[in-house]
RODO-2510 file (C-alpha; in nm, 4 decimals, decimal comma):
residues 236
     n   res          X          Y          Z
     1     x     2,0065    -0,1114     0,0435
     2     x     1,8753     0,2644     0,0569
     3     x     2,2124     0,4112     0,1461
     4     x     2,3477     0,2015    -0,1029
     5     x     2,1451     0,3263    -0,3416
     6     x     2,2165     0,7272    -0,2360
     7     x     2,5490     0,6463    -0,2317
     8     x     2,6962     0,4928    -0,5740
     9     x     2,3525     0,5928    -0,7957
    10     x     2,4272     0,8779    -1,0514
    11     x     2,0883     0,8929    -1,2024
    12     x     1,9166     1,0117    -0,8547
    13     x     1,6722     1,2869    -0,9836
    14     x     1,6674     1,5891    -0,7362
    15     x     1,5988     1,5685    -0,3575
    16     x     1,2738     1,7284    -0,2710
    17     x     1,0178     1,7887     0,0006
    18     x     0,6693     1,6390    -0,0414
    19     x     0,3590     1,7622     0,1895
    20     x     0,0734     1,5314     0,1878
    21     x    -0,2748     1,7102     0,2597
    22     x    -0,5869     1,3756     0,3262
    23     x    -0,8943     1,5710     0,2280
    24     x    -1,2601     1,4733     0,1831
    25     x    -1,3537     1,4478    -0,2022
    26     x    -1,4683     1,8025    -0,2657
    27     x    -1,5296     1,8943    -0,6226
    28     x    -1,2658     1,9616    -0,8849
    29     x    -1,3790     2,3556    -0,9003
    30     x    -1,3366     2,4081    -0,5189
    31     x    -0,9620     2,2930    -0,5848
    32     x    -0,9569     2,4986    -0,8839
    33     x    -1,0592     2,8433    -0,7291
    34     x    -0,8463     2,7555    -0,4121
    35     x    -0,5584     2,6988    -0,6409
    36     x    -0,5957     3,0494    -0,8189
    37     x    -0,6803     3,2852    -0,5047
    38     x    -0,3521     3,1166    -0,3743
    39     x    -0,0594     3,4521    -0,3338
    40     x     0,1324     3,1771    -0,5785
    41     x    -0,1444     3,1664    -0,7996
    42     x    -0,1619     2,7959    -0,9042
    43     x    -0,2979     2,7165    -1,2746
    44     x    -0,3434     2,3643    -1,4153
    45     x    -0,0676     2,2959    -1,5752
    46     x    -0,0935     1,9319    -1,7795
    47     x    -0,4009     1,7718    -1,8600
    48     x    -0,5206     1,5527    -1,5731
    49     x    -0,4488     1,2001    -1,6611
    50     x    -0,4886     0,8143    -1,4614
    51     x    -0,1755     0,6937    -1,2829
    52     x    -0,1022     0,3613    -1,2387
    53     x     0,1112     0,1480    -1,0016
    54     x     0,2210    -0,1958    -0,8691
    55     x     0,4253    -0,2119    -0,5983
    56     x     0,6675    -0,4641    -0,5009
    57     x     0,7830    -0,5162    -0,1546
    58     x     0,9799    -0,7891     0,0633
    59     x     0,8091    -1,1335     0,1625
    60     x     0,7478    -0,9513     0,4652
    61     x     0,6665    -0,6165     0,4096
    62     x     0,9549    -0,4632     0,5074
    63     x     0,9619    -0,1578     0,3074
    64     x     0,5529    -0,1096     0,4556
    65     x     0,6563    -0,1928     0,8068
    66     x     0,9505     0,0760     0,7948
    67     x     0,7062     0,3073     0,6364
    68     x     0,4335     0,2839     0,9438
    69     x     0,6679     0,3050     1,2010
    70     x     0,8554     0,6237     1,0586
    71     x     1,2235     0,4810     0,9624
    72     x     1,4045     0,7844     0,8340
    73     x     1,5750     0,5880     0,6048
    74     x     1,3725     0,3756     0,3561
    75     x     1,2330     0,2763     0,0024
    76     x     0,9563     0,2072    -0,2141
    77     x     0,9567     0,0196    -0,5206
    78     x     0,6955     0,0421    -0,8274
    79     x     0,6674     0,0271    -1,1872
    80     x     0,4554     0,3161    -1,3043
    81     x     0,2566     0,3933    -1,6175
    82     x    -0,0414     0,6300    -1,7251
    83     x    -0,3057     0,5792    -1,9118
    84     x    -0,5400     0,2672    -1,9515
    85     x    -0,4533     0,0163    -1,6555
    86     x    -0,4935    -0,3291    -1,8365
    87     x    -0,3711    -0,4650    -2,1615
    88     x    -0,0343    -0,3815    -2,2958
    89     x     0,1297    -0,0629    -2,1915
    90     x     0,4356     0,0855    -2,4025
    91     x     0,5714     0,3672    -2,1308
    92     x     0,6624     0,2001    -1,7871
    93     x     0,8871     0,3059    -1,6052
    94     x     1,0880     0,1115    -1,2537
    95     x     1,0879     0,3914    -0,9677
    96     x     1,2734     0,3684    -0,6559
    97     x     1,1421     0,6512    -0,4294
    98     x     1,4438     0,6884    -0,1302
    99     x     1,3077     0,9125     0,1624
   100     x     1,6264     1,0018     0,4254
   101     x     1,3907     1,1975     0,6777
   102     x     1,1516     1,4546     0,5168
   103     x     1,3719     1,4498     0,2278
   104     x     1,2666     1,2469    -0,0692
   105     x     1,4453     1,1224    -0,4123
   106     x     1,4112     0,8906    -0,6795
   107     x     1,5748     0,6771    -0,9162
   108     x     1,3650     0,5989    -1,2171
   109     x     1,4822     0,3257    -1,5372
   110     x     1,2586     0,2539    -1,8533
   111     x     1,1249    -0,0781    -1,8969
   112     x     0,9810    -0,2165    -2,1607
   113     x     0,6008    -0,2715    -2,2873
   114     x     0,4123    -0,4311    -1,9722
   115     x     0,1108    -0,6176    -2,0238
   116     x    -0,1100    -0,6317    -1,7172
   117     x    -0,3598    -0,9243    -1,7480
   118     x    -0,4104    -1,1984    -1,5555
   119     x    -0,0942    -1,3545    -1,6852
   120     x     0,0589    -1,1458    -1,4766
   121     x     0,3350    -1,2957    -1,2287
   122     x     0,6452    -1,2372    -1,0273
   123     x     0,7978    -1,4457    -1,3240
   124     x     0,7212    -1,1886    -1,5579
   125     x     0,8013    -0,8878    -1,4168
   126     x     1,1198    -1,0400    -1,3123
   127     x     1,1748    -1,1213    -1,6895
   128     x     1,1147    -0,7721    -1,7633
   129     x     1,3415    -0,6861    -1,5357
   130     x     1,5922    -0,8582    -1,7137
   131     x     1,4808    -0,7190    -2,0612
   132     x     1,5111    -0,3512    -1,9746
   133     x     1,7511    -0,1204    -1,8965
   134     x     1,7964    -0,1932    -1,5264
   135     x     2,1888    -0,1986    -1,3938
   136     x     2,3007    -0,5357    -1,3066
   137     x     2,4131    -0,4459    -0,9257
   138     x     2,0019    -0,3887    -0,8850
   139     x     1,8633    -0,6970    -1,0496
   140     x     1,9420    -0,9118    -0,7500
   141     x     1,7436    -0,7152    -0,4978
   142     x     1,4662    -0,6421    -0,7118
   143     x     1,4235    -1,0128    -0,8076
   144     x     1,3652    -1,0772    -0,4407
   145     x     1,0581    -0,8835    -0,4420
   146     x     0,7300    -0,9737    -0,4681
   147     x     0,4165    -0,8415    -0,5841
   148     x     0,1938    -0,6959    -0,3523
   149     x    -0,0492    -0,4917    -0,5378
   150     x    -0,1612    -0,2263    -0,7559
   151     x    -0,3956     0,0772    -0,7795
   152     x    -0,4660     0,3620    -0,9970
   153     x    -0,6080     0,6859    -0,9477
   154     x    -0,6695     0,9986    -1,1527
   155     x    -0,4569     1,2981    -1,0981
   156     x    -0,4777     1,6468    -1,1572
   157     x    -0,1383     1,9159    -1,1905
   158     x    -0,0743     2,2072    -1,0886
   159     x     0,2010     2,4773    -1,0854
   160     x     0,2719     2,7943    -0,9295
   161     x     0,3380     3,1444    -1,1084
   162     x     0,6727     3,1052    -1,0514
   163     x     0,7081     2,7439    -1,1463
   164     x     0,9306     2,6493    -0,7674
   165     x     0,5923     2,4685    -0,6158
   166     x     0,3759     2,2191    -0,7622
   167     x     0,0979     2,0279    -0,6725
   168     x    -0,1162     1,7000    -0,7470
   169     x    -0,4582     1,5972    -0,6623
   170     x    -0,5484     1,2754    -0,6380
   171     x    -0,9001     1,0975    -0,7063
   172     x    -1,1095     0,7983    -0,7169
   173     x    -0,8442     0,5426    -0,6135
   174     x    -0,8842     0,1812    -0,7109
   175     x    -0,6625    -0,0995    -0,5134
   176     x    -0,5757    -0,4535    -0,6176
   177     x    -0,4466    -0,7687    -0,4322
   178     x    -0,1529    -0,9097    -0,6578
   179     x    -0,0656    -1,2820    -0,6389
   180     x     0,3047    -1,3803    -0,7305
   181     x     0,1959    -1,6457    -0,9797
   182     x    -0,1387    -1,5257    -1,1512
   183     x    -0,3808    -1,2393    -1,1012
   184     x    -0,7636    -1,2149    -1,1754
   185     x    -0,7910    -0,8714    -1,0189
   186     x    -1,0851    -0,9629    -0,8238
   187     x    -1,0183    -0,8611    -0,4591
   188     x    -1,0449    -0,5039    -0,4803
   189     x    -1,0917    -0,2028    -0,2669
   190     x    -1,1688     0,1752    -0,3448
   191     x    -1,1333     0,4779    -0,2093
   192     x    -1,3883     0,7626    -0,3520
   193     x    -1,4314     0,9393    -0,1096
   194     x    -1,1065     1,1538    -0,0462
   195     x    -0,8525     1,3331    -0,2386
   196     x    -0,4958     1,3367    -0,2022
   197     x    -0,3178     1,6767    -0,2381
   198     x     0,0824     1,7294    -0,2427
   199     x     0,2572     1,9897    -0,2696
   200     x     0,6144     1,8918    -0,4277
   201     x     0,9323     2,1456    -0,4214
   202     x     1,3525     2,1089    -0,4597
   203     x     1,4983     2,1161    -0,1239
   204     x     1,6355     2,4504    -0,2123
   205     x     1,3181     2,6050    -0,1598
   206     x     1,2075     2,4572     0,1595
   207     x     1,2766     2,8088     0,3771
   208     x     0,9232     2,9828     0,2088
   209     x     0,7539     2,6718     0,1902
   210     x     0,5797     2,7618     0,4545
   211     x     0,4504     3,0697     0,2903
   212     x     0,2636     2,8394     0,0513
   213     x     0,1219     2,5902     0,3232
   214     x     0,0007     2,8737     0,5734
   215     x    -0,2584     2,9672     0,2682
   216     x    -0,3824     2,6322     0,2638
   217     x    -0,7203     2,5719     0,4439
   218     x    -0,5787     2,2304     0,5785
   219     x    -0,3071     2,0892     0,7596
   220     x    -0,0540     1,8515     0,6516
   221     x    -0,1419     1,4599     0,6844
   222     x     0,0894     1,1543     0,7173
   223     x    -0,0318     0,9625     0,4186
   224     x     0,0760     0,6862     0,1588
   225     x    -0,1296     0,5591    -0,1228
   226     x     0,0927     0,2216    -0,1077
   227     x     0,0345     0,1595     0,3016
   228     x    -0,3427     0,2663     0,2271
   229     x    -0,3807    -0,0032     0,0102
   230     x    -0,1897    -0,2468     0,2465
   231     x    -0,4333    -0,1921     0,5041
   232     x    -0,7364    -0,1571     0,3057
   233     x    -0,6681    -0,4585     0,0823
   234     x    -0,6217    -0,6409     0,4789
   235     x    -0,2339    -0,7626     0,3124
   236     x    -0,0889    -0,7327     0,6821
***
């Protein structure tokens, strides 16, 4: 399915890199005078905001499995939204995020309003599916899908003076076991005690990334938000 994807998708937004940094939660202003004694002197750029995910995955976890054990080649599939995680949401949006090696890409589709209560169901995702602006070649894959959870987190933006690096910390993450048929949102795990830093650039830039990184007090980590919650949430 991922080379599939690469292969006859026009609406693939540009490859990039993404560096992952797993850090202990240190306050926002430590971040913020790191950011601004960088030589690419980060600012904030956007106003920090909550994220907000579910992921979908096969009956068996393939896309996790291939994930943990490193397959060049794979995908991860979520509907994303910001802003208050429950009740009705007007802005979601169906991302496929395609990694071929250390290269990363996505293809992204509007969906309509999603309301996430405990109504919520394989069946109505599936419907929503239908009722959005999703090509028909993809509906048949992403109906086979099922829901395996959600989280949110709050994220802060940054940019560099130049505007070719940016990056993202992420805090006070929140998972949630999904069911396929109805969801009370009662087996939960958090995670408050890191943050999550990326650094995100187009591949054309990749040569002085490592000016950025070898300013950075902290070395780059292997981590994913989605197998986190896997794991923590004791899924597999």
């Amino acid at each position: 399915m991922t080379n599939e994807l690469l292969k006859n998708h026009q609406s693939i937004s540009n490859q990039r890199f993404e560096r992952k940094f797993y850090l202990p939660a240190l306050p926002d202003c430590v971040f913020d005078e790191m950011f601004k004694r960088h030589p690419m002197r980060f600012r904030e750029v956007y106003p920090q905001r909550s994220v907000n995910n579910i992921y979908l995955d096969t009956f068996d976890l393939g896309n996790y499995i291939d994930n943990v054990a490193g397959v060049s080649n794979r995908i991860k599939v979520r509907i994303r939204w910001y802003g208050a995680g429950w009740g009705v949401n007007d802005n979601p949006r169906l991302e496929l995020k395609i990694k071929n090696n250390m290269l990363g890409a996505k293809i992204s589709f509007q969906l309509r309003d999603i309301c996430v209560d405990e109504k919520l169901s394989k069946l109505k995702i599936n419907n929503l599916f239908e009722a959005s602006d999703v090509p028909e070649h993809m509906l048949l894959y992403l109906k086979s899908l099922d829901l395996i959870l959600m989280n949110h987190y709050i994220r802060k933006y940054y940019q560099s003076f130049d505007g070719k690096y940016r990056i993202t910390v992420d805090s006070m993450m929140d998972y949630f076991r999904l069911s396929q048929l109805s969801n009370t949102f009662s087996h939960k795990q958090t995670n408050k005690n890191v943050k999550i830093v990326e650094l995100k650039y187009d591949k054309d830039y990749d040569e002085q990334a490592k000016n950025v990184t070898c300013h950075f007090p902290f070395r780059v980590s292997k981590i994913s938000k989605y197998v986190e919650g896997v794991q923590k949430l004791g899924i597999c």
